[in-house]
VOBA-1610 file (N, C-alpha, C; in pm, whole numbers, padded with zeros to 5 digits, always signed):
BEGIN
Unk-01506+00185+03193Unk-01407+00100+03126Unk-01306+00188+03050Unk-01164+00154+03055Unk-01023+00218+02939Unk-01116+00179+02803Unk-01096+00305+02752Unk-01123+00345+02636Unk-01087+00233+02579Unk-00899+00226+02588Unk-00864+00146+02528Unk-00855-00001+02520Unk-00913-00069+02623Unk-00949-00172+02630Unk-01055-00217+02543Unk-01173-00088+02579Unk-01298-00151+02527Unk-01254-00138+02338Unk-01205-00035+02306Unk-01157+00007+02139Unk-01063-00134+02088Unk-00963-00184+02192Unk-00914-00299+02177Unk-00770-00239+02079Unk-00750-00306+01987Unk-00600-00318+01905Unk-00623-00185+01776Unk-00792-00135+01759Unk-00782-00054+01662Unk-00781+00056+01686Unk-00721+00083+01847Unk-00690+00244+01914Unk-00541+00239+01906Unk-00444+00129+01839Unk-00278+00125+01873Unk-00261+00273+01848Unk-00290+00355+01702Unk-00236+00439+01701Unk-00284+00593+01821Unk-00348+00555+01851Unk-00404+00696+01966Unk-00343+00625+02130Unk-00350+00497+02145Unk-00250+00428+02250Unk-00124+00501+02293Unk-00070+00451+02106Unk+00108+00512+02119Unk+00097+00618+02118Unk+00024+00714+02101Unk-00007+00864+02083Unk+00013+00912+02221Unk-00046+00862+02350Unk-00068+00865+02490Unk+00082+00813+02534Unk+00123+00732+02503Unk+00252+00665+02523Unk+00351+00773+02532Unk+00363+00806+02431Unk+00470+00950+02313Unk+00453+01050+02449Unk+00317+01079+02437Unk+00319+01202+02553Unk+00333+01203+02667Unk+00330+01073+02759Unk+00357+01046+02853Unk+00489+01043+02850Unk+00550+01021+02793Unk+00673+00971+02787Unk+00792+01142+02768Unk+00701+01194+02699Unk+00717+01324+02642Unk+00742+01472+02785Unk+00620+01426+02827Unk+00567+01503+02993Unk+00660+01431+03050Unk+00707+01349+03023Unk+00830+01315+03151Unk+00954+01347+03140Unk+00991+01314+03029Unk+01130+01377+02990Unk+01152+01495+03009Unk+01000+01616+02987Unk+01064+01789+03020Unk+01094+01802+03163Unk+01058+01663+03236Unk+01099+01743+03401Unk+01269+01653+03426Unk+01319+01598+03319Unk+01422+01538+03364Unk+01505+01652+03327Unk+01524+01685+03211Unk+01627+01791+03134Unk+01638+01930+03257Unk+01553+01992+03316Unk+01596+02060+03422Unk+01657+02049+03542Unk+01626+01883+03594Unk+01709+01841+03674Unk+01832+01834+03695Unk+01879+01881+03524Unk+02026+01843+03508Unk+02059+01947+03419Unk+02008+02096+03476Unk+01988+02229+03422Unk+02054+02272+03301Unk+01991+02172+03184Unk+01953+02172+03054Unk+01811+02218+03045Unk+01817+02328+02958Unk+01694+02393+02858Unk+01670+02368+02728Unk+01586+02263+02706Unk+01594+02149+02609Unk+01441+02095+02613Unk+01401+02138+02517Unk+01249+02026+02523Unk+01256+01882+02460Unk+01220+01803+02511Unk+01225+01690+02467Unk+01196+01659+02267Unk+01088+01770+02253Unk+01075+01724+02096Unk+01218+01761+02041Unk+01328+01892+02084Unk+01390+01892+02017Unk+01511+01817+01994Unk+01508+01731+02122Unk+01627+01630+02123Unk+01679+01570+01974Unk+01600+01509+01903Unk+01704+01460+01743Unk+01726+01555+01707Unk+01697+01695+01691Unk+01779+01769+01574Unk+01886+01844+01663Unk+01879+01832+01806Unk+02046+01920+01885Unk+02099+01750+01918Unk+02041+01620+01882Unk+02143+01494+01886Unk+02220+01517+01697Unk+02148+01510+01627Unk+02213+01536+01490Unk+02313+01617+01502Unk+02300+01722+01538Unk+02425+01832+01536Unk+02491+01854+01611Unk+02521+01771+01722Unk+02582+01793+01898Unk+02731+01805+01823Unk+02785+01682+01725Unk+02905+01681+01699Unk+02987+01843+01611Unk+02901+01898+01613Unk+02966+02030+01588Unk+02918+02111+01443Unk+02913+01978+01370Unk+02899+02021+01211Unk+02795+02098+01162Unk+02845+02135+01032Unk+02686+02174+00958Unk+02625+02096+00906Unk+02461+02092+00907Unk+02409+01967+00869Unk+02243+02132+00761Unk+02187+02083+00683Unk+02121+02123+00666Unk+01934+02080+00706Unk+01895+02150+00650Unk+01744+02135+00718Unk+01696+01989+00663Unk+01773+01949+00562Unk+01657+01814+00452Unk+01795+01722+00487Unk+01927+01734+00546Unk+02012+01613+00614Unk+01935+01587+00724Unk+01916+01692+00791Unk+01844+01633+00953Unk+01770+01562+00938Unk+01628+01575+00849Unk+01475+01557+00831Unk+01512+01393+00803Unk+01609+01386+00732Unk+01630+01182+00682Unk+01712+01141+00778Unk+01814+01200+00873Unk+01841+01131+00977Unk+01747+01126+01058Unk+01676+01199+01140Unk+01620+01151+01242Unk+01483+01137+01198Unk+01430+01117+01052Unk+01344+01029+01021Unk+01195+01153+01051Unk+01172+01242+01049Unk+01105+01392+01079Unk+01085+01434+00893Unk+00990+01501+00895Unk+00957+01575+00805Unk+01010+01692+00773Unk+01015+01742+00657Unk+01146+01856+00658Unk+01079+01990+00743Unk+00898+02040+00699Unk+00912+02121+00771Unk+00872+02117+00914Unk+00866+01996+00996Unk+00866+01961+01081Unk+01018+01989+01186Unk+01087+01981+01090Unk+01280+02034+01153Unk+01270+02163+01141Unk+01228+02226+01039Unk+01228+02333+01002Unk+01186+02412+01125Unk+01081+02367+01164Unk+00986+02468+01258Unk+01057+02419+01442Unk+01116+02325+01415Unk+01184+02284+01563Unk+01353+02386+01558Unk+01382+02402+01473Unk+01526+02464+01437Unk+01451+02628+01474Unk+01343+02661+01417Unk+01328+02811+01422Unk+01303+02825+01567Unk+01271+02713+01631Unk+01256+02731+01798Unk+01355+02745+01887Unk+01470+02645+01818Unk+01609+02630+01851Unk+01690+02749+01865Unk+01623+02800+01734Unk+01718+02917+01697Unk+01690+03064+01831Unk+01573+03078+01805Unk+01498+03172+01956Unk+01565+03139+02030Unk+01572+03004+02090Unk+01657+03017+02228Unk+01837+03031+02264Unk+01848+03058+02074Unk+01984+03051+02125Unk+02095+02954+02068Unk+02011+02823+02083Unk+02060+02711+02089Unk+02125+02660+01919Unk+02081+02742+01865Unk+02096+02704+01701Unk+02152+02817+01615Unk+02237+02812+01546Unk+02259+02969+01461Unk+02268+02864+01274Unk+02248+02992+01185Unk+02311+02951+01065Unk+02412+02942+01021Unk+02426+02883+00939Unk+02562+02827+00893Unk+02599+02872+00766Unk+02693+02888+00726Unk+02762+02883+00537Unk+02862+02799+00511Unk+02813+02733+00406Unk+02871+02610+00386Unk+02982+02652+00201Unk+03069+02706+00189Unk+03132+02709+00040Unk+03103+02611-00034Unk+03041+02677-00130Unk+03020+02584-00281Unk+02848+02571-00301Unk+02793+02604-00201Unk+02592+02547-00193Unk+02547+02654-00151Unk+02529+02744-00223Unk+02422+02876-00167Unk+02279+02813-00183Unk+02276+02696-00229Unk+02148+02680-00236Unk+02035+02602-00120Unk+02127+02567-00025Unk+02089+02497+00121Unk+02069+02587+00203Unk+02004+02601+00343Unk+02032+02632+00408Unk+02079+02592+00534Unk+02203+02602+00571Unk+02277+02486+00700Unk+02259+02546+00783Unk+02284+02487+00924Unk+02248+02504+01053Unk+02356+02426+01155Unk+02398+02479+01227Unk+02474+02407+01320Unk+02472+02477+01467Unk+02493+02403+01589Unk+02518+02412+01724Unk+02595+02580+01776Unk+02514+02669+01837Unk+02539+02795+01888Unk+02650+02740+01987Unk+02746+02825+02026Unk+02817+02822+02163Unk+02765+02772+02286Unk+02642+02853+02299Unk+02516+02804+02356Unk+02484+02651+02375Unk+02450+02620+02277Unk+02427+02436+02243Unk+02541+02343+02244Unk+02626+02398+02222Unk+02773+02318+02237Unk+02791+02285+02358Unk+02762+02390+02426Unk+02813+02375+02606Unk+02736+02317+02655Unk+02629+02304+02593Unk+02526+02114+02671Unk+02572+01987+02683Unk+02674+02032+02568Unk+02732+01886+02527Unk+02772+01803+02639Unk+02876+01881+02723Unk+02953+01807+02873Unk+02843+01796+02933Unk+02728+01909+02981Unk+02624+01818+03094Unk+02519+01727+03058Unk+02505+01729+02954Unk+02443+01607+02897Unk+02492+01493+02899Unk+02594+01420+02911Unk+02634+01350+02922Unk+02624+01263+03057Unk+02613+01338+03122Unk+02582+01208+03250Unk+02429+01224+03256Unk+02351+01293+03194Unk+02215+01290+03199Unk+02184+01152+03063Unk+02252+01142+02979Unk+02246+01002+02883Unk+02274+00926+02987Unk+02376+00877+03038Unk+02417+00797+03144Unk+02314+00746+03225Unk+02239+00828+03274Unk+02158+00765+03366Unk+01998+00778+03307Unk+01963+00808+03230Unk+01882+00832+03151Unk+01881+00635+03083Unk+01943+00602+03014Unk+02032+00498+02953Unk+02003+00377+03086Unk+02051+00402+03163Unk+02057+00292+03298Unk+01889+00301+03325Unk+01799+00402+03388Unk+01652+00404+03388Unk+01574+00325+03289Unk+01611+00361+03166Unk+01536+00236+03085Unk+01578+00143+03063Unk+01711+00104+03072Unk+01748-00040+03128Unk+01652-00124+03229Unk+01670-00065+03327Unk+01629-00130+03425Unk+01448-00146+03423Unk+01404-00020+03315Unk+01234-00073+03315Unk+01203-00176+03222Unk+01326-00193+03129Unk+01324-00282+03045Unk+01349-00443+03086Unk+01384-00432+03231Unk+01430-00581+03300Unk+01261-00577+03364Unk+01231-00505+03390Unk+01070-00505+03439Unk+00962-00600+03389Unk+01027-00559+03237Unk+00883-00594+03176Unk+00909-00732+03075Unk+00762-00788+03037Unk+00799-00934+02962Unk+00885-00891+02792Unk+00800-00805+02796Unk+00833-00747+02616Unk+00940-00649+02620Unk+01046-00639+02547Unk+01100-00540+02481Unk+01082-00465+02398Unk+01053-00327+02482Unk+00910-00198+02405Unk+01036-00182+02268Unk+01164-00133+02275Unk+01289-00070+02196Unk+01233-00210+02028Unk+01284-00292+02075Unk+01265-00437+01972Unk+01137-00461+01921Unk+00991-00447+01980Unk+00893-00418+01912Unk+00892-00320+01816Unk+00943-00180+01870Unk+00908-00058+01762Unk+00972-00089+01634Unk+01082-00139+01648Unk+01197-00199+01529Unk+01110-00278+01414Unk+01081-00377+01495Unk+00982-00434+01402Unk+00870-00367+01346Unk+00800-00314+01437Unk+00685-00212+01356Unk+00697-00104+01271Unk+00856-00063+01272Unk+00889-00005+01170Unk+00929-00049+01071Unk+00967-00152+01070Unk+00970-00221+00914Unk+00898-00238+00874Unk+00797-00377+00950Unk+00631-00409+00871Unk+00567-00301+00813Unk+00565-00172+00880Unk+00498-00042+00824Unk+00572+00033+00691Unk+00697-00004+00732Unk+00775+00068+00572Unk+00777-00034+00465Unk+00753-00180+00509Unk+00754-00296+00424Unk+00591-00304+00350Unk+00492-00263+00415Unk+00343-00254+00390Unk+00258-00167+00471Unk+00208-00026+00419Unk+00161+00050+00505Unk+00030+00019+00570Unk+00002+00037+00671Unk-00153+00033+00772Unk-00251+00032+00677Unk-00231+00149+00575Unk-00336+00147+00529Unk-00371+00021+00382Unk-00286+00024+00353Unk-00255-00103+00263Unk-00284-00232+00323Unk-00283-00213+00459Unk-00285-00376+00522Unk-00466-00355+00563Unk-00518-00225+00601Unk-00652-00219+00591Unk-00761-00232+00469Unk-00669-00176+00329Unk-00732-00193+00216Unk-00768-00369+00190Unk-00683-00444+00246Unk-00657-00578+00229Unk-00758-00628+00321Unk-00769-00623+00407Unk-00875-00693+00487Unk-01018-00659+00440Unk-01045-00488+00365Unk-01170-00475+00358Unk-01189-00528+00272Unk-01067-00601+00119Unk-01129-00628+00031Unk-01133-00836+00079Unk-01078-00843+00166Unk-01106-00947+00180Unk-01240-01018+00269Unk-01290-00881+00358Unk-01415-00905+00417Unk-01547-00904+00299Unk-01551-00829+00175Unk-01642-00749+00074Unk-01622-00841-00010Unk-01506-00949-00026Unk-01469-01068-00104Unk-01568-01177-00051Unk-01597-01191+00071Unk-01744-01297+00103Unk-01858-01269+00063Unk-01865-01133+00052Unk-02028-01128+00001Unk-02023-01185-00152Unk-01916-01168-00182Unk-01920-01183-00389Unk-01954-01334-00389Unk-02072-01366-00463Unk-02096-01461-00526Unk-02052-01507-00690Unk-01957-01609-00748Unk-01944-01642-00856Unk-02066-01719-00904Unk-02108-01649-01008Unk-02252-01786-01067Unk-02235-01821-01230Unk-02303-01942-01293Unk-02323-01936-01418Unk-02385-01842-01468Unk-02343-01793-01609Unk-02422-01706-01670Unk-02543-01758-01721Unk-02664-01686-01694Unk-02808-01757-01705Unk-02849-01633-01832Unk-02935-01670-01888Unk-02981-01564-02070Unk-03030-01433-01949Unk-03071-01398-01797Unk-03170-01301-01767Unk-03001-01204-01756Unk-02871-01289-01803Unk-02759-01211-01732Unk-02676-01144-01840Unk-02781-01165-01982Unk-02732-01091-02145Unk-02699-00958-02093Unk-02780-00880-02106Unk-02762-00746-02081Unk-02653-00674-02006Unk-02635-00733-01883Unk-02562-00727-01789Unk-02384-00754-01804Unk-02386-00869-01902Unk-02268-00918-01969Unk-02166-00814-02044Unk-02312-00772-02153Unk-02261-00666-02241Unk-02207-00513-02191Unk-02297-00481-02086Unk-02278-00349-02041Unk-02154-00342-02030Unk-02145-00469-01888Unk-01991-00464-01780Unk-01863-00443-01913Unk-01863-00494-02009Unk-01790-00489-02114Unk-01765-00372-02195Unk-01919-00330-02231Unk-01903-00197-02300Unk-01847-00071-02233Unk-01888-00102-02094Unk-01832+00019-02025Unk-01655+00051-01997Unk-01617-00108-02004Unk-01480-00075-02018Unk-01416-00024-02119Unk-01430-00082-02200Unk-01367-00075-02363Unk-01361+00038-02395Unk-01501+00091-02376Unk-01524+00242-02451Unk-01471+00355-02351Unk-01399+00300-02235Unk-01382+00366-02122Unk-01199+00416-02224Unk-01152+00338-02255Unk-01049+00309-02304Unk-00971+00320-02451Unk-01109+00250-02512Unk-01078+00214-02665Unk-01186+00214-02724Unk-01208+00165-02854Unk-01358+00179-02904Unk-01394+00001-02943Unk-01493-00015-02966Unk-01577-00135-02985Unk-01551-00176-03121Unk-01499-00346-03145Unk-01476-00406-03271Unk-01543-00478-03268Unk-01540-00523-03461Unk-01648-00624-03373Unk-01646-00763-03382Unk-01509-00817-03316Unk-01527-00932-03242Unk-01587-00875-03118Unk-01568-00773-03089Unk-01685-00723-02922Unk-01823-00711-02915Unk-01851-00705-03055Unk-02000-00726-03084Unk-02054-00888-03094Unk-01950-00988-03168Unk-01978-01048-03208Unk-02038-01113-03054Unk-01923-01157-02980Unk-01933-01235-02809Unk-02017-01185-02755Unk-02056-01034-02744Unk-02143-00957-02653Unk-02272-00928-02693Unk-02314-00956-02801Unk-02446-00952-02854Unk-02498-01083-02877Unk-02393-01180-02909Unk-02451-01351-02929Unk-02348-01434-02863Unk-02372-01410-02707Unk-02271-01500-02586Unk-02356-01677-02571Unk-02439-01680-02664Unk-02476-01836-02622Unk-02474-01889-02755Unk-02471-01810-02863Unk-02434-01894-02999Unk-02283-01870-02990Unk-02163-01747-02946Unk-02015-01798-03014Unk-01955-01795-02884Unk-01994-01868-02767Unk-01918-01824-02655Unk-01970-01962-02605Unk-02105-02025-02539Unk-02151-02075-02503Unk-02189-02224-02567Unk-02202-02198-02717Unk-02228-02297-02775Unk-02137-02393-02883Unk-02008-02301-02810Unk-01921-02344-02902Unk-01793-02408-02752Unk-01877-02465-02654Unk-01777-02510-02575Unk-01712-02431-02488Unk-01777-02303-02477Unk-01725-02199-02423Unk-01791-02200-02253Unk-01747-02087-02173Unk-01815-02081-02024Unk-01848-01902-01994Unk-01968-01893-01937Unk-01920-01768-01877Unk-01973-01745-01741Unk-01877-01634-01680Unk-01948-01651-01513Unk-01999-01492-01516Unk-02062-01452-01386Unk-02125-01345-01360Unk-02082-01356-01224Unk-02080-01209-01192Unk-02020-01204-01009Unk-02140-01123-00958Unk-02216-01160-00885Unk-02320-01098-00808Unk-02242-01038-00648Unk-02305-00937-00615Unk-02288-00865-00531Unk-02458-00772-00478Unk-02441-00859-00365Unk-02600-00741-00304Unk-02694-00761-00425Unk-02673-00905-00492Unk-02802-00920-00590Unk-02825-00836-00717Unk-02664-00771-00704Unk-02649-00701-00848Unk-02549-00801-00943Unk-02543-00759-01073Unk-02416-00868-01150Unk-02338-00700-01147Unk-02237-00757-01115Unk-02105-00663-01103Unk-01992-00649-01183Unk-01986-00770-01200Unk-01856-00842-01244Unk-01877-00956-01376Unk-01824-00998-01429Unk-01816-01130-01535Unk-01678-01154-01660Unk-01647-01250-01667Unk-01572-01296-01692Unk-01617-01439-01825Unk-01550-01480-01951Unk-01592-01592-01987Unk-01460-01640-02036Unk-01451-01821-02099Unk-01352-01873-02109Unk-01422-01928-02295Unk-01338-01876-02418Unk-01326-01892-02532Unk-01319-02003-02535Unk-01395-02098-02634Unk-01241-02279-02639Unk-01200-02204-02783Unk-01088-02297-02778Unk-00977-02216-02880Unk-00936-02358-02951Unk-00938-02451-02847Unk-00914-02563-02915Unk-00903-02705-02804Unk-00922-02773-02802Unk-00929-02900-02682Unk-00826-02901-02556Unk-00707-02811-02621Unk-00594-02791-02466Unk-00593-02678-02431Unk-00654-02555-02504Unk-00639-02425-02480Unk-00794-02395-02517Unk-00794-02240-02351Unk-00931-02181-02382Unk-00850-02040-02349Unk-00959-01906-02397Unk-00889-01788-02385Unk-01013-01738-02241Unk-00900-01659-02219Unk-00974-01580-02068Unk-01035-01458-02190Unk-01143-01443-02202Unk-01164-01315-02232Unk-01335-01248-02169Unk-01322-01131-02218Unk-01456-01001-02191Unk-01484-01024-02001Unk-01350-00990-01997Unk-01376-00992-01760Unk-01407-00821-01789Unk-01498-00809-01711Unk-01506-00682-01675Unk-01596-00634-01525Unk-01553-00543-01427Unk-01597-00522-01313Unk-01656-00414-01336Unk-01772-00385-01257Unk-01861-00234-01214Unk-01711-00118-01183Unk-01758-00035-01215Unk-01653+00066-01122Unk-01727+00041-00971Unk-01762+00096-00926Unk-01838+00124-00815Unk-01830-00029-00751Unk-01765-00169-00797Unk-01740-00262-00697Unk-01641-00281-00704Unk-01554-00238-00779Unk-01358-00241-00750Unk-01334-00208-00615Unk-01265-00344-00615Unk-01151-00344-00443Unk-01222-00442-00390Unk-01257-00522-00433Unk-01352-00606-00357Unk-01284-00759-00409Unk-01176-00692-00499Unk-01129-00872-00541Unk-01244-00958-00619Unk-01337-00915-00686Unk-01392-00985-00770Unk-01313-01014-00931Unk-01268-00920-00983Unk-01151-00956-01094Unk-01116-01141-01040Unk-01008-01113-00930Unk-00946-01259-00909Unk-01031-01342-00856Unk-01123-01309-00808Unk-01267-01403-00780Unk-01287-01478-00923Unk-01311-01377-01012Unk-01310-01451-01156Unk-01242-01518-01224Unk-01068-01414-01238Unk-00991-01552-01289Unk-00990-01647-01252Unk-00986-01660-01111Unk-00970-01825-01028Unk-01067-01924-01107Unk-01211-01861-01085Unk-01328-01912-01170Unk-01281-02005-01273Unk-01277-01909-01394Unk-01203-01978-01475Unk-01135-02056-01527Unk-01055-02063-01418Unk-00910-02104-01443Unk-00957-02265-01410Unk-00984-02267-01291Unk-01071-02372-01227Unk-01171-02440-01313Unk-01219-02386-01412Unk-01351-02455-01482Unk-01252-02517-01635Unk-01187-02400-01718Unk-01108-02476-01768Unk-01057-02577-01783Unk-00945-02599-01654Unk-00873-02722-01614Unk-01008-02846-01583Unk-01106-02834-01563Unk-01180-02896-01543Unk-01289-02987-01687Unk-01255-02897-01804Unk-01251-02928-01917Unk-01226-02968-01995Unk-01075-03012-01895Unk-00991-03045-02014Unk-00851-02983-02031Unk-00862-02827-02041Unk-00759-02709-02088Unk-00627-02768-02034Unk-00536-02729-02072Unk-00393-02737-02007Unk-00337-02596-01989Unk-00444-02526-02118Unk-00335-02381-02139Unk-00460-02247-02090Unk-00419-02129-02068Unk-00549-02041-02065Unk-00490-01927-02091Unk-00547-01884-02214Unk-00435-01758-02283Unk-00520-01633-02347Unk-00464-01523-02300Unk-00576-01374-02306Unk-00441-01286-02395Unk-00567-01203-02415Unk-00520-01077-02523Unk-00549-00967-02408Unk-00479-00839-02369Unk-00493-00731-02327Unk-00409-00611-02354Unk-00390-00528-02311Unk-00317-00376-02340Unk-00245-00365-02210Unk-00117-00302-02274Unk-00025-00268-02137Unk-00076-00124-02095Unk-00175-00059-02139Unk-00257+00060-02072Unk-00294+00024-01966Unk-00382-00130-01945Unk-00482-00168-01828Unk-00360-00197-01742Unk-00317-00136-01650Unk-00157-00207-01578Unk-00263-00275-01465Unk-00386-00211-01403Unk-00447-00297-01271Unk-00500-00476-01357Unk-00518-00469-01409Unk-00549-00578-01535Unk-00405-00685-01521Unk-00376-00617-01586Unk-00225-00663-01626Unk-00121-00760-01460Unk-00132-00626-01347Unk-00130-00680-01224Unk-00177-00808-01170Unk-00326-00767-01223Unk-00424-00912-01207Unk-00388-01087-01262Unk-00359-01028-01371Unk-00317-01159-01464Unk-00228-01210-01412Unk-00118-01124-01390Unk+00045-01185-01349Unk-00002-01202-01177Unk-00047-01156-01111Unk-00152-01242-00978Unk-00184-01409-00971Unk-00272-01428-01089Unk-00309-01518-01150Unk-00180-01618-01185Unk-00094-01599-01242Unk-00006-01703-01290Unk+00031-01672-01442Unk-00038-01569-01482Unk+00006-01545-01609Unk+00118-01511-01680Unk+00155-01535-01759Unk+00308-01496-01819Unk+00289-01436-01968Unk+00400-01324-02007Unk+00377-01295-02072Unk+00460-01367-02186Unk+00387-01394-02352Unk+00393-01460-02430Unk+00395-01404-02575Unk+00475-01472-02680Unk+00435-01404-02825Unk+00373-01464-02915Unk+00204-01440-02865Unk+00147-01556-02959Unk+00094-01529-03079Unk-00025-01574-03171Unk-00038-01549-03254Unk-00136-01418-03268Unk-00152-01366-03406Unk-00228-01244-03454Unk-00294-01193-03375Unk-00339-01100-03352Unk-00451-01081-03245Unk-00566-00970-03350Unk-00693-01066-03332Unk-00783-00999-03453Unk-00836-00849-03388Unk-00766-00824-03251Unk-00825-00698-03219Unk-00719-00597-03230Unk-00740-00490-03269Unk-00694-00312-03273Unk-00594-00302-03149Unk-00670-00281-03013Unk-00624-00217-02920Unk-00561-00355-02822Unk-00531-00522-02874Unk-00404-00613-02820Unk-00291-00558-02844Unk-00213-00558-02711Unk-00085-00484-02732Unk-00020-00640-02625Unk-00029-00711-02602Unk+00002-00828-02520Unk-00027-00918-02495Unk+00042-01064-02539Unk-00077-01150-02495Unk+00014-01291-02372Unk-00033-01294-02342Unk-00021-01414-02157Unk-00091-01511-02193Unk-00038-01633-02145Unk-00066-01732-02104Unk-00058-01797-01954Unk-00139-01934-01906Unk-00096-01983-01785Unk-00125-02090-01786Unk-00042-02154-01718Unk-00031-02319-01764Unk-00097-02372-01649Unk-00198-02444-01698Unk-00271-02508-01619Unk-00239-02635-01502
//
């Protein structure tokens, strides 16, 4: 069986890789046909400079979309054969320019009917086929400069690792567990006050028993994650003490939690749901404004290290 069949859509990039070179191995037997000495890789940087000018090593590299020392090392090849000399440009000793040898200039006229029919050949494979290969790549170059592969892979894994996460009530065997996830941040950051003592050492007398909620995020039968909702007053509850494992970040449990929340709140009653945090935590901060949060100037904040406080309207 093709490799690539059986590998399916997650071989595209070793596919187009085969593509490139095929495509690559074909082009070096056209350029002699039409007794040009020209390798196909170097075609963009003797197309950049055909028109005569000086262009330098880091103009080329952003026109034809190449890495600088990637030109760099195609120009020093250029240059061996001839095809390339240096340049001096008045006023910039600090570049180094490059432009078209006598040599490379005089390609210019026989190249030209080799575009020509070069130009007409993929025309006509392009009437061949259902798809337009030119108009796909277009697009795949945007989606990829608009959101990279790997960004679009980070996203799926945290959205596959997002099913295993279980949201649960906080049960008394989940004290310990509460406090840690908490302590470990804070002190990661800032130091411990003690309204952080107060919630995290007695979460079922000023958290729980005062109309309050808290959740726990299990993962593989560990608590990972947790999150609780303050009442503050019959239309408003505060999001506070969310805190994730290191070691389960990326998994989207954070917004596993706010949702939680947010959801149990409104279900309470709340209209409003309003947190204290630091513009240090920016992945935090990200999170919130994810969430729906906005930022707000509310009242005092009995903690040290509030530098911001959000709300979201239920």
């Amino acid at each position: 069986m093709n490799i690539y069949e059986k590998a399916g859509k997650m071989a595209l990039g070793s596919r187009l890789r085969r593509l490139g070179e095929l495509f690559a191995e074909q082009s070096a037997q056209i350029y002699p046909a039409y007794g040009i000495e020209i390798q196909p890789k170097w075609f963009p940087v003797y197309y950049a400079l055909s028109n005569g000018g000086e262009k330098s090593i880091t103009e080329i590299a952003v026109e034809i979309g190449h890495s600088h020392p990637s030109v760099s090392t195609i120009v020093k090849e250029m240059m061996k054969k001839g095809l390339v000399v240096s340049a001096t440009v008045k006023g910039d000793g600090r570049k180094n320019f490059v432009k078209l040898s006598e040599i490379g200039l005089s390609i210019n006229e026989k190249i030209e009917v080799q575009y020509a029919d070069v130009n007409a050949a993929v025309e006509s494979a392009f009437a061949e086929t259902q798809y337009n290969l030119w108009k796909a790549i277009e697009e795949w170059e945007f989606l990829l400069e608009q959101k990279s592969l790997v960004k679009r892979v980070e996203e799926q894994r945290k959205l596959r690792e997002s099913k295993d996460v279980e949201i649960v009530p906080y049960q008394p065997e989940h004290k310990h567990a509460f406090k840690q996830l908490n302590v470990d941040w804070i002190t990661q950051y800032f130091k411990m006050e003690d309204f952080d003592y107060k919630y995290l050492d007695h979460p079922q007398e000023n958290i729980l028993n005062k109309g309050g909620y808290i959740f726990m995020a299990i993962y593989k039968n560990e608590p990972v994650g947790t999150c609780a909702i303050v009442k503050m007053d019959d239309a408003t509850y505060e999001l506070a003490k969310m805190g994730v494992a290191p070691h389960a970040k990326g998994k989207g449990i954070g917004y596993l939690l706010g949702c939680a929340c947010a959801d149990k709140a409104k279900r309470l009653g709340a209209t409003k749901l309003y947190l204290e945090s630091n513009t240090l935590l920016k992945p935090a901060i990200s999170l919130y404004q994810k969430l729906g949060f906005k930022k707000i100037a509310g009242p005092p904040s009995p903690y040290e290290r509030s530098n911001i406080q959000m709300e979201l309207e239920l």
